[in-house]
C-alpha positions as CSV (number, residue, x, y, z in Angstrom):
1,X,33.6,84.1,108.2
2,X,34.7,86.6,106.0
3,X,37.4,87.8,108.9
4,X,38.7,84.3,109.4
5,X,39.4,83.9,105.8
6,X,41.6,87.3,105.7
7,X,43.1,86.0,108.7
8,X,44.4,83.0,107.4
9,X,45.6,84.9,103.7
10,X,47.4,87.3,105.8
11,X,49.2,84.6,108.0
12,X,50.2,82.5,104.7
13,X,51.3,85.5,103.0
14,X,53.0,86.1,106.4
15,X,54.6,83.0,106.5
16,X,55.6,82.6,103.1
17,X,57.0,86.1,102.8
18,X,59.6,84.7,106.3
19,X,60.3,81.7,104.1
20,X,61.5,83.5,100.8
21,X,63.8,85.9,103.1
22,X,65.3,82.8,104.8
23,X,65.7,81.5,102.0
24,X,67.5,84.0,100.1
25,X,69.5,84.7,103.2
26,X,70.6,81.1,103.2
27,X,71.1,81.6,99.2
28,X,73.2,84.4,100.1
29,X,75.5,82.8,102.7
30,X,76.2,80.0,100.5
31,X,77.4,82.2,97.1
32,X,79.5,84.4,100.0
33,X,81.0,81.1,100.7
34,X,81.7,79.4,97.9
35,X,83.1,82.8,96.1
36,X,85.3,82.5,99.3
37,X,86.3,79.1,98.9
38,X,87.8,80.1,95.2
39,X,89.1,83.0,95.9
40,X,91.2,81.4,99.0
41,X,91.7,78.0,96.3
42,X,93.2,80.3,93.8
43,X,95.7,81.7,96.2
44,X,96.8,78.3,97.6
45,X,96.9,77.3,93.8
46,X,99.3,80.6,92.9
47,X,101.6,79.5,96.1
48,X,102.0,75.6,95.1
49,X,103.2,76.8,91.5
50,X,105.8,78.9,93.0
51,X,107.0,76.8,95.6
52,X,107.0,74.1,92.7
53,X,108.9,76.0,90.2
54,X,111.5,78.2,91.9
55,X,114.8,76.1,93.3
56,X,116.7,78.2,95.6
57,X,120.2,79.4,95.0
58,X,121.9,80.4,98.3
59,X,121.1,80.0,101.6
60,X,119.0,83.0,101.7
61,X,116.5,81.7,99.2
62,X,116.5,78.7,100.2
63,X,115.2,79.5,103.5
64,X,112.5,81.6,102.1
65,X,111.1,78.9,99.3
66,X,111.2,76.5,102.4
67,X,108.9,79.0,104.9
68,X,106.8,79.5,101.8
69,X,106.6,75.7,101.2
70,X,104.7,75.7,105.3
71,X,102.8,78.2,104.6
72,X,102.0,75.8,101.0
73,X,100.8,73.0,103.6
74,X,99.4,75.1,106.1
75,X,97.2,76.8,103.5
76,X,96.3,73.2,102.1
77,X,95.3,71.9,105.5
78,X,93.2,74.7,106.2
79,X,91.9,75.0,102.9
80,X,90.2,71.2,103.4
81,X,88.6,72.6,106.6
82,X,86.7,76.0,106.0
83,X,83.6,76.0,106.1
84,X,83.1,79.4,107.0
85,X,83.6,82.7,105.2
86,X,86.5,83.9,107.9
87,X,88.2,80.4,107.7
88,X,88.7,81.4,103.6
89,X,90.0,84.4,104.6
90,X,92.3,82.9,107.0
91,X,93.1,80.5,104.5
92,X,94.1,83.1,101.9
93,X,96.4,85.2,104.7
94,X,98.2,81.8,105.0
95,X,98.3,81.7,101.1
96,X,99.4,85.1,101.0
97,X,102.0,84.8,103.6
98,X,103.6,82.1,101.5
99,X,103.9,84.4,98.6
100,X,105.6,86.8,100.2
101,X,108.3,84.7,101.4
102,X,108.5,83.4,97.6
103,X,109.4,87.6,96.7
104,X,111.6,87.5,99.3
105,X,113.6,84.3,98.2
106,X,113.4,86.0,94.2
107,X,114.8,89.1,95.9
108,X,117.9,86.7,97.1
109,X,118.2,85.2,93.9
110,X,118.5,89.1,92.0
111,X,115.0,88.1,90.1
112,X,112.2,90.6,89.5
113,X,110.0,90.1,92.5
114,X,107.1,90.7,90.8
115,X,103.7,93.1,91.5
116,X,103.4,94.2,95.7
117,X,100.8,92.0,97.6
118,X,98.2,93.2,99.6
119,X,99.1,94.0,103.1
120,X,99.3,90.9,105.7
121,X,97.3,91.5,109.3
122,X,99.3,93.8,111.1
123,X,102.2,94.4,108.8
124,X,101.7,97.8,108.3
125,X,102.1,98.5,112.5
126,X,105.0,96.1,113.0
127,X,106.9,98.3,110.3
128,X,110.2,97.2,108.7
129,X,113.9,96.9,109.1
130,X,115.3,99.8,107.4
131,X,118.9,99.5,108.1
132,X,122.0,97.1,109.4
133,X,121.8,96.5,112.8
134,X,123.7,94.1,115.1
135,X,123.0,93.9,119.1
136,X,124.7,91.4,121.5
137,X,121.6,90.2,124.1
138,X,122.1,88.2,127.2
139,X,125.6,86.7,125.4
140,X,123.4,85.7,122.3
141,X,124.5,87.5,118.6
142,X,121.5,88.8,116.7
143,X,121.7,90.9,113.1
144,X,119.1,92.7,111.1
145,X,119.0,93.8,107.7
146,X,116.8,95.3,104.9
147,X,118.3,92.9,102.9
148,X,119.4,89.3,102.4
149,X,122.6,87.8,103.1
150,X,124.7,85.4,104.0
151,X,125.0,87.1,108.1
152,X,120.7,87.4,107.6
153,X,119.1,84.3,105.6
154,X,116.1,84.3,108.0
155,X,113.1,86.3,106.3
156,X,109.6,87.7,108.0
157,X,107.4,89.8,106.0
158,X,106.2,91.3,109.1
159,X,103.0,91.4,111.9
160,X,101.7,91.0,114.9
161,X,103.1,87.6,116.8
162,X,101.3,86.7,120.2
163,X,100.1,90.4,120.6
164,X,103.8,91.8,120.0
165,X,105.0,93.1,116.8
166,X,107.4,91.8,114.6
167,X,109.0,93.9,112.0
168,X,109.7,92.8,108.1
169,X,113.2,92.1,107.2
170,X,115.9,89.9,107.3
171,X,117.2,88.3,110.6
172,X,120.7,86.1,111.3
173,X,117.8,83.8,113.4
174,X,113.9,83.6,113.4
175,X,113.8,84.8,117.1
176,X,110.1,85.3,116.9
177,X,108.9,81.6,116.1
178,X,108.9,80.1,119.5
179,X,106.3,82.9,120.4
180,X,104.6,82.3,117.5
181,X,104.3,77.9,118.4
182,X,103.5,78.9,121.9
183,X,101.4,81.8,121.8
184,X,103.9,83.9,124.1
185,X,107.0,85.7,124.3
186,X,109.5,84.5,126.5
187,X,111.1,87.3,129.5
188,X,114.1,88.5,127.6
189,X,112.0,89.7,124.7
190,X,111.5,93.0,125.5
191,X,115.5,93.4,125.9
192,X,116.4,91.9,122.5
193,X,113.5,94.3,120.9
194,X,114.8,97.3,122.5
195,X,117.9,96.5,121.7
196,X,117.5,95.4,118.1
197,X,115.2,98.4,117.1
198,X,115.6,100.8,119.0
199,X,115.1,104.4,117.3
200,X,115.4,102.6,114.0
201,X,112.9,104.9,111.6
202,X,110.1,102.7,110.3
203,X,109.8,100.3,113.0
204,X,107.4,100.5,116.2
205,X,108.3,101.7,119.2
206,X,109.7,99.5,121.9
207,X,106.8,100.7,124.2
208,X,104.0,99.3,121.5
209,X,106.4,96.2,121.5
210,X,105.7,96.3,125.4
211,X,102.1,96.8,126.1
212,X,101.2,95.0,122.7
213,X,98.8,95.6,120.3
214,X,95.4,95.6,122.4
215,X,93.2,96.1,119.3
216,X,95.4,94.1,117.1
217,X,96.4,90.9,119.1
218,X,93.6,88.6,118.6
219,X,93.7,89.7,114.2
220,X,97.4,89.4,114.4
221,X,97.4,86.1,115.9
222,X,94.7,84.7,113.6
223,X,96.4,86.4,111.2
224,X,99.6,84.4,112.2
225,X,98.1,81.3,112.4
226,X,99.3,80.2,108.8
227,X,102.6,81.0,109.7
228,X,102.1,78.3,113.1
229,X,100.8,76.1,110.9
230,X,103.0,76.1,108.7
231,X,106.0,75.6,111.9
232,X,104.0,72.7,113.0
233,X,103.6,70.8,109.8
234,X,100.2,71.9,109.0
235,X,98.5,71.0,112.1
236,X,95.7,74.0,112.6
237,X,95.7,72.9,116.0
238,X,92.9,75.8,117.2
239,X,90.8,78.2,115.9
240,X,90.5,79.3,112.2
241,X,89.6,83.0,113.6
242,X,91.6,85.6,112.5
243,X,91.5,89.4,111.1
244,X,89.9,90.4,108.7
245,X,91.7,91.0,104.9
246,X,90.8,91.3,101.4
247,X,91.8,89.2,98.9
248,X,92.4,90.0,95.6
249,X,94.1,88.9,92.1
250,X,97.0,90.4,90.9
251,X,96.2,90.1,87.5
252,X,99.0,90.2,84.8
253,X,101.6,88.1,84.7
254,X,104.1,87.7,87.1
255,X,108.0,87.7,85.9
256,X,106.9,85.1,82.5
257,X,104.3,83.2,84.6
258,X,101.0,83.6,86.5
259,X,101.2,84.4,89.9
């Protein structure tokens, strides 16, 4: 009698010990999410006060505020669907994204551009334009430039689109965005890459452009998706997966305002 009775403490103590570590675990999941959701809130938040405040001065900036106001609605519409840690994250790249094409447009307009931002998905491998160029492809005109003008008003802060990277700087013509909607690059990419950056220092070479990223496709593309979403008036349209980034606050104050 004695044995049963031990038996039974040790399977309630048993079962009650599985209980409180579900429990917790659950406990756990839920403050990882909801310290997700506010972190990826106060990004959208620090994006809608920019896009709200700034009016752009040339054609340069004005391009850049209006890419930052997708990303704005992108980030919004994913914002009211995550329900998952990675769809926060995802939520802030978007966010992020947006606030980098806000520098970009105080860059045109000769205003401080404020503290750097954390690295987007894939920037650092796509590299950046780091000096004039101007190629002729298939009877089609493209420039690049470091800097904004009136021959480049077309900004990308850089990363990986559809697998392929795409380098941060300022283009005469967003030639990567159809990729970016569709998921692909078209046949005459390769060309107008290795034509456009080839043995320019600081940007990836035109055989990582041709093989692609194989361990950075799938985070670039998630990593992208704000920048889709954005294209397509905020439609997610797919999965919320992407790379994996930190968030962060940049604390301070940003140029007389909180950013």
């Amino acid at each position: 009698m004695s044995t049963g009775i031990v038996l039974v403490v040790l399977l309630v103590v048993v079962v009650g010990a599985g209980w409180l570590l579900a429990n917790n675990a659950a406990a756990k999941r839920r403050r990882q999410l909801e310290d997700a959701q506010a972190e990826a809130r106060r990004w959208v938040e620090r994006l809608g006060g920019q896009v709200v405040n700034l009016t752009g001065t040339d054609v340069a900036s004005q391009q850049a505020l209006a890419d930052a106001s997708e990303r704005f609605t992108a980030a919004g519409s994913q914002m009211e669907q995550a329900r998952t840690v990675e769809q926060c994250r995802l939520v802030t790249q978007t966010a992020m994204e947006g606030l980098y094409y806000v520098r970009a447009a105080r860059t045109a307009m000769g205003l401080d551009p404020g503290p750097e931002l954390p690295d987007l998905t894939g920037q650092g491998r796509a590299g950046r334009v780091s000096e004039e160029r101007d190629v002729t492809v298939e009877g089609h005109h493209y420039a690049a430039s470091p800097r904004p003008g009136s021959r480049t008003p077309h900004y990308y802060p850089g990363g990986i689109v559809a697998g392929r990277p795409v380098p941060q700087g300022w283009y005469s013509e967003p030639w990567w965005k159809p990729a970016l909607v569709a998921g692909a690059w078209g046949l005459g990419s390769m060309l107008l890459f290795s034509a456009m950056f080839s043995g320019m220092a600081g940007v990836a070479a035109a055989d990582a452009y041709a093989d692609g990223y194989a361990d950075g496709a799938d985070a670039g593309d998630g990593g992208d998706m704000g920048d889709a979403g954005g294209d397509m008036g905020g439609d997610m349209g797919g999965d919320f997966g992407g790379g994996d980034f930190g968030g962060g606050d940049f604390g301070g104050d940003f140029g007389g305002f909180d950013f």
